[in-house]
Each structure stands twice: as structure tokens, then as C-alpha cells.
Steps between C-alpha positions, in 0.01 A plus 500: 500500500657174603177243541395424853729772667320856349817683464672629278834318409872648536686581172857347534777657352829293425829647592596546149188720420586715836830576422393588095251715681703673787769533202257723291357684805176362468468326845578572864528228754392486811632201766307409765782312689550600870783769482806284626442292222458772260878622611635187427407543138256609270399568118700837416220767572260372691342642783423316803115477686524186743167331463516507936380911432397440115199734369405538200484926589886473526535408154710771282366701228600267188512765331369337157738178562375167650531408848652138587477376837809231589591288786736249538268183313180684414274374812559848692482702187113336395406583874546864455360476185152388642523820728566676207175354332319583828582858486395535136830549381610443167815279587459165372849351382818373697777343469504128386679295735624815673858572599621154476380473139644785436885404551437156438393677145874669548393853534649772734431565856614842685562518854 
């Protein structure tokens, strides 16, 4: 808990950690930028919930891997991770600086 707020905190991942992770198959990541920004680029795999519809319900099936929620600086990303707290659901990590970390870290972007 984070004193004086009574919630739990966000784990950050760094880019670095992500890509080590999405390497091995042991994450999946899911960006909650709006859709136009999504096809101008985004981290190879990722599937796109817009936090404008975001619920937690529409979450995949990790299927044993963890979920990490990006946007494009990490603002939109910790929103949907308080609905995902609301709903109970056991995402709790996102990206670190979102998107713009990530190619500022000089990793690859798909469109």
C-alpha cells in the first residue's frame, strides 16, 4: 500500500525487461492506446484494448505468461490498471515509460 492513498502500487517494467520477457514467451502485452495510434506503431505482438472501452473482462487468457499493459508514457496504461484492480484482476504491471521509452530504449516497433 502506498501511505495516505490505500492502494496498491503499479509494478513498472523497463523496456529492457519486456523485450527479455516477450523474447522468452513469458509475457503478452496489451496497449491501451486509442487504435489510430496503435496503427502507427506498436511493440511487436501486442494486442490493442483502448482504455475509451477498456475492461478488465476483455483481458486475454495469459495463458501462464504475464500481462503488461502499455501506452504511449505510462499515464493511460496505470489508468486501466486501476480498473483492473477494481475488477479483482490479477494484472498489476505495465510498461515503464510506455511506448516512448520503449524506442527511446532502441527497441522495435511493428506497424
Amino acid at each position: 500500500m502506498i501511505f495516505g492513498f490505500g492502494r496498491k502500487q503499479h509494478r513498472e517494467m523497463t523496456p529492457r525487461q519486456l523485450d527479455s520477457m516477450l523474447q522468452q514467451g513469458r509475457a503478452v502485452v496489451i496497449d491501451v492506446r486509442e487504435p489510430n495510434e496503435f496503427a502507427a506503431g506498436h511493440i511487436p505482438g501486442a494486442i490493442n484494448l483502448p482504455l475509451s472501452g477498456f475492461r478488465a473482462s476483455q483481458l486475454p487468457d495469459p495463458d501462464g505468461k504475464l500481462l503488461v499493459l502499455n501506452c504511449a508514457a505510462g499515464r493511460r496504461s496505470a489508468l486501466a490498471l486501476d480498473k483492473c484492480a477494481a475488477a479483482r484482476a490479477e494484472v498489476d504491471t505495465h510498461l515503464a515509460g510506455g511506448l516512448g521509452a520503449w524506442t527511446a530504449a532502441g527497441l522495435a516497433i511493428e506497424v
